[in-house]
C-alpha positions as CSV (number, residue, x, y, z in Angstrom):
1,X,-3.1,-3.2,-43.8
2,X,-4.0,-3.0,-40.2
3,X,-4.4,-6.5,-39.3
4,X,-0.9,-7.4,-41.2
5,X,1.1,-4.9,-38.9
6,X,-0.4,-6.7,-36.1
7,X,0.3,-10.0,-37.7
8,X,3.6,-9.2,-38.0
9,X,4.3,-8.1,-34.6
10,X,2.9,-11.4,-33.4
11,X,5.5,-13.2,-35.8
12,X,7.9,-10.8,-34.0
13,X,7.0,-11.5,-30.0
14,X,7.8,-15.4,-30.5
15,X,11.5,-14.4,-30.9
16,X,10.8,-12.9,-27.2
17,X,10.3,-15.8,-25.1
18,X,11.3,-14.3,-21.8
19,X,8.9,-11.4,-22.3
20,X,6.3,-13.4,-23.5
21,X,6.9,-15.7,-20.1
22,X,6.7,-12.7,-18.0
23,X,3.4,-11.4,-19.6
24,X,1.8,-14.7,-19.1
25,X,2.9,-14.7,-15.7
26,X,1.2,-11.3,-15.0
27,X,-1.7,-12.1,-16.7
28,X,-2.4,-16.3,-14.8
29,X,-1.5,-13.3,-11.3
30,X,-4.5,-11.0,-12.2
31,X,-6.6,-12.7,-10.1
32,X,-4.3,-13.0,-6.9
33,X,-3.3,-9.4,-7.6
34,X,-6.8,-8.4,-7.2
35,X,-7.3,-10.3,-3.8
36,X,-3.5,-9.0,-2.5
37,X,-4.8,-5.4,-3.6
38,X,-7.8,-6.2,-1.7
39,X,-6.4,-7.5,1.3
40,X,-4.2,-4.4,1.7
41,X,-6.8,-2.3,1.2
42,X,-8.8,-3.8,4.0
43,X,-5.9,-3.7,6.5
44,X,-5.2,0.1,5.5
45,X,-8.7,0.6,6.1
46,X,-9.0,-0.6,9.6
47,X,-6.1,0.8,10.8
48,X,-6.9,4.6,9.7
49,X,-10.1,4.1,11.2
50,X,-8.9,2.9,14.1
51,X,-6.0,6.1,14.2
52,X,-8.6,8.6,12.9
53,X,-11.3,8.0,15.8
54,X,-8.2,8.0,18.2
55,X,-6.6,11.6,16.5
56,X,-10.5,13.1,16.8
57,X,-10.3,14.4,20.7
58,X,-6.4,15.1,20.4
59,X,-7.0,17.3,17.1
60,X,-9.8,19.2,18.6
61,X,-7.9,20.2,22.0
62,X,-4.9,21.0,19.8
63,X,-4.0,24.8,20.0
64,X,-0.9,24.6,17.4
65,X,-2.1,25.0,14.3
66,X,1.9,24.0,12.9
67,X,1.3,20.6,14.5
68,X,-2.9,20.6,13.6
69,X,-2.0,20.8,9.6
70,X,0.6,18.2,10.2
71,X,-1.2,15.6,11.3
72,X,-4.3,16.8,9.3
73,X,-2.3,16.3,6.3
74,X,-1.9,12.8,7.2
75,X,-4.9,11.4,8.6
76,X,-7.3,14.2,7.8
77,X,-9.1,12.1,6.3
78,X,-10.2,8.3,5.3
79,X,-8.1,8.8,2.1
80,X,-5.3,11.0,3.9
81,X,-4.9,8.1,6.1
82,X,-5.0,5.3,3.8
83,X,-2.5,7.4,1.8
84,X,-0.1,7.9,4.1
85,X,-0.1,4.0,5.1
86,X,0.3,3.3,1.4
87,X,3.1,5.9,1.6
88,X,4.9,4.2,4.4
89,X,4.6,0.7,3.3
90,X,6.0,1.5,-0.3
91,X,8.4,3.6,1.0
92,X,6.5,7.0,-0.4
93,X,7.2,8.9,3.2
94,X,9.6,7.5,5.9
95,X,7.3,5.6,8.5
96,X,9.6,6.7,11.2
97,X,8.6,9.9,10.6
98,X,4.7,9.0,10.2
99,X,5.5,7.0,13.6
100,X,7.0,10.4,15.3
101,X,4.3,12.9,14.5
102,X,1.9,9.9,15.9
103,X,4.6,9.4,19.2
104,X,3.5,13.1,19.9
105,X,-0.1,12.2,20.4
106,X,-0.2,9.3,21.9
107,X,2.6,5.9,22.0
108,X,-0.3,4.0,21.9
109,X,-0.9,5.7,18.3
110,X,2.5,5.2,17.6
111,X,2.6,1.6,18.8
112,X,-0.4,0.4,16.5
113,X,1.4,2.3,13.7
114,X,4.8,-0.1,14.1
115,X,2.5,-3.2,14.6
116,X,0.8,-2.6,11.0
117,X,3.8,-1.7,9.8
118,X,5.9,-4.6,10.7
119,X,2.7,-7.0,9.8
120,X,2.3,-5.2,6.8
121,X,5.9,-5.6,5.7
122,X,6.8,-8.7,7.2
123,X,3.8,-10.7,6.9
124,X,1.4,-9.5,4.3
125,X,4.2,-8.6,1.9
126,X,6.2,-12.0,2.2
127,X,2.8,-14.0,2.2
128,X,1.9,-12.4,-1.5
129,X,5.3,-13.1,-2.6
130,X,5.2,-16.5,-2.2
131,X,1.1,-16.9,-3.9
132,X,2.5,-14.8,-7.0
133,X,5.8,-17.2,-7.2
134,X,3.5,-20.3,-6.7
135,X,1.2,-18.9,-9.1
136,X,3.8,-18.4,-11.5
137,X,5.3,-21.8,-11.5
């Protein structure tokens, strides 16, 4: 009885063609997917390293413990950090304000912040477009 139902809903997707295009689409992506997720992962990596080793002395001299949960809440951590880059790139959180709390430690922590942020967007993003649209066709 179980194997007719499914039967049947097989003999019901043909009528879908569009849906069934789009499925087949997202399953010949999988692989590029995996390798976008992976790339973005990397470059989220290396640049909350890069602001957590810088936010280590400024954290520890920091007497306001407002501003210390603030940016702890951010870039606490490895995950934190990666979070809140995920966050800004997928419009989560505002990355001007992720940029401001990081313009009152340092510009240069602010700077590196709008430099992954507009490769991020502008390059990365674009660039995996254009694999998933070529994989598709």
């Amino acid at each position: 009885a179980r194997l007719l139902r499914i039967l049947r809903v097989f003999r019901v997707v043909r009528y879908f063609t569009d849906l069934r295009v789009m499925v087949q689409g997202i399953l010949l992506s999988a692989k590029t997917l995996i390798w976008a997720i992976a790339l973005l992962m990397v470059l989220m990596f290396s640049v909350t390293v890069c602001i957590c080793q810088l936010l280590r002395p400024y954290l520890a001299s920091l007497e306001s413990e407002t501003e210390k949960t603030e940016l702890i809440d951010s870039f606490g951590s490895m995950i934190l950090g990666i979070f809140t880059l995920f966050q800004a790139m997928s419009g989560g959180v505002d990355w001007g304000e992720v940029a401001l709390k990081l313009m009152k430690v340092s510009w240069w922590l602010a700077l590196l912040f709008c430099v992954y942020m507009a490769f991020a967007l502008f390059c990365v993003l674009n660039v995996m477009t254009g694999v998933f649209v070529e994989n598709a066709s």
